[in-house]
Structure formats: C-alpha cells, structure tokens
N, C-alpha and C positions, 0 to 999 in steps of 0.2 A: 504494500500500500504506500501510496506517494504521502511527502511530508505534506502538509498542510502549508500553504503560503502566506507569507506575514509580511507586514512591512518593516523593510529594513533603510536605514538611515547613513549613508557615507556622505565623508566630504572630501573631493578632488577638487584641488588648486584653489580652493579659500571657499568654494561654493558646494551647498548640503547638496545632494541629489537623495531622492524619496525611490527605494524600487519595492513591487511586491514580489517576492520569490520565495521559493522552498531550498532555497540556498541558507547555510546557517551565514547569522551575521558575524561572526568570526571571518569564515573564509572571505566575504563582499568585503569586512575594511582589510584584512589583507590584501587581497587584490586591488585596494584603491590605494594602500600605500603605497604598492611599486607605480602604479601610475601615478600618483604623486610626489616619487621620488623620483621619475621623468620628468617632471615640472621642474621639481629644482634642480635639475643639471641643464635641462634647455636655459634657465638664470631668465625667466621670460615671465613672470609673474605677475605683469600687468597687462598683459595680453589678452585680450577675448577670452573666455573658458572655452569656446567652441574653435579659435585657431589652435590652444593650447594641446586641446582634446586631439585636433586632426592630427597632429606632431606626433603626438604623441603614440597614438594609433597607427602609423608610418611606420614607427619605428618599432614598434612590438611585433608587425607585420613582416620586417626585414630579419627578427629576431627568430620567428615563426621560421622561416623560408632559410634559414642560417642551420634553424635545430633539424630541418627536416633533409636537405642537404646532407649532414652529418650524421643523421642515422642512418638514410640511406647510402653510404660509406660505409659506415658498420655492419650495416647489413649483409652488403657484398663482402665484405672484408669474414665476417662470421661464414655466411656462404662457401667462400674460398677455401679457409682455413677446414671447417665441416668438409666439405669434398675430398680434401686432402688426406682429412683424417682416418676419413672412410675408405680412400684408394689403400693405406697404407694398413688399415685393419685388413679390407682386402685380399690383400695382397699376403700378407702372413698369415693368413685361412686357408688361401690357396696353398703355399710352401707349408702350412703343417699338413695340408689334410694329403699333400706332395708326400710326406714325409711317411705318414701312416698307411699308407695305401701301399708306398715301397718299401715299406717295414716285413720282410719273412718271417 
C-alpha cells in the first residue's frame, strides 16, 4: 500500500516551495540542500529563483549524463572482465575433464 501524501515544506535559494508527496520530508530537504548548495557555488543569489532553478537543473542534468557514461564503462568493463573469467574457467574444465578422460 502507497504512503499516504502530505504536504511537505523546502526552501531553495531563500524561497519556501509547498509540494504534496508521499516522499518523506527528510529525503525532499535533503535533496533541496544539494540544490541549494548549487546556489551557492553559482555565488548568484540574487538572481530570479527560476534563472537560478534552470542553472541549476543544467547542471545536475550534465551530472546525470557524466554518472550514466561511467557506469556504462563499468558495465562493459565488468562485461569484459566476466567473459574473461568465464573463457579461463573454460578453459580449465576442458584441460581437466582432458585430463580424466586420458587418465587409465
């Protein structure tokens, strides 16, 4: 059964924003910290909240596209290594069950 939805209260970059979710509010002002700790590295804090938002957004977007790059790397990289593993198990099934078969 789904949580029940409540409203929950964050503030990014000096302004409350109201959502109703079944999100705890833990995790929402967590995730508005780090978007609020974008704020203050942009140093732009008098900025529209809605330029500040797009910026900000941009960049968590590139952040996104950076992580998914890099697991996709990992992925092939585990891939590879797995194949490898497998040839060389393989491979020493074949030379033992070699070894039993030509055993008198």
């Amino acid at each position: 059964m789904a949580e029940e939805k409540r409203p929950v209260t964050v503030e990014i970059g000096g302004v409350r924003y109201r959502f109703t979710t079944d999100a705890s509010e833990e995790h929402l002002k967590r995730l508005a910290g780090h978007v609020d700790s974008r704020i203050d590295k942009l140093g732009a804090r008098g900025a529209p909240p809605a330029h500040l938002l797009a910026v900000v957004a941009l960049g968590l977007a590139e952040d996104l596209e950076e992580a998914e790059r890099r697991r996709e790397a990992l992925e092939e990289r585990v891939d590879g290594v797995l194949r490898e593993a497998v040839g060389t198990i393989d491979h020493a099934l074949a030379a033992e069950a070699r070894l039993v078969r030509d055993d008198p």
